[in-house]
N, C-alpha and C positions, 0 to 999 in steps of 0.2 A: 281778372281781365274779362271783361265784355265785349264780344266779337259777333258782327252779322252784316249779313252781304244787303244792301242797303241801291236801287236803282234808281241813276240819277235823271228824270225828268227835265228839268228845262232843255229848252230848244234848242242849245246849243251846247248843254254841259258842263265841265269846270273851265270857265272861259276869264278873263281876267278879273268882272266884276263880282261872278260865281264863286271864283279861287279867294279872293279877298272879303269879301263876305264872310263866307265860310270859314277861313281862319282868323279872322276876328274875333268868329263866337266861339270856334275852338280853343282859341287865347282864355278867352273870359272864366276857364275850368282848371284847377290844377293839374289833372288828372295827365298823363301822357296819350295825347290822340294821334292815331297813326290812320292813314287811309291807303288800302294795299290795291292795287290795278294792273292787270296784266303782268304778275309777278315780282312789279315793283311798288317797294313799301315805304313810305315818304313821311314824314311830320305835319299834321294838319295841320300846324300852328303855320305854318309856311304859306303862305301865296303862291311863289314861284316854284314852291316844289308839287304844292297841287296842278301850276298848267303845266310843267312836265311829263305831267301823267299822260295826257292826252284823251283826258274822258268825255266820250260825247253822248249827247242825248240816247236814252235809255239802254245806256251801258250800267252794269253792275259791282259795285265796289264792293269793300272789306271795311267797313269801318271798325276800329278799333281803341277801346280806352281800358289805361288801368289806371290808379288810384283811388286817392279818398274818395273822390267823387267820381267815380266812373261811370254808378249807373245815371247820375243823373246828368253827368255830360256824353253821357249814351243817349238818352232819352232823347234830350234838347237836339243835341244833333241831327239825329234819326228825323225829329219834327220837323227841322228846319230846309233837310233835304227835301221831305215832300211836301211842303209847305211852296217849293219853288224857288228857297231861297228868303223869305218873306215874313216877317219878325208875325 
């Protein structure tokens, strides 16, 4: 398992376009991704369970993958958070 606290930048956060985005590309990996936030720990494959998190701008998560591919949907991920979101 590949585990690290990861600071979400855009301006507003995991907001619906943010949450979906992001579990899109979390989809795209076999690997089980999980995003932990104020003690609760959710499936990034989810949309709706990322904006129940209620993560806002330069708040700090837990992202987390295990599987075949974990580091490298560790990787992509990680990129994609600071990247703003943005292929």
């Amino acid at each position: 398992m590949i585990s690290s606290p990861v600071s979400i930048n855009d301006e507003i956060g995991f907001h619906a376009r943010t949450a979906a985005l992001f579990a899109k590309k979390a989809s795209s990996f076999n690997a089980d991704i999980f995003v932990e936030f104020n003690g609760k720990k959710v499936n990034a494959k989810s949309t709706l369970s990322l904006m129940t998190l209620g993560v806002k701008s330069e708040d700090e998560i837990l992202l987390k993958a295990k599987g075949v591919d974990e580091k490298e949907a560790h990787n992509a991920l990680v990129k994609f958070i600071e990247s703003n979101f943005k292929e």
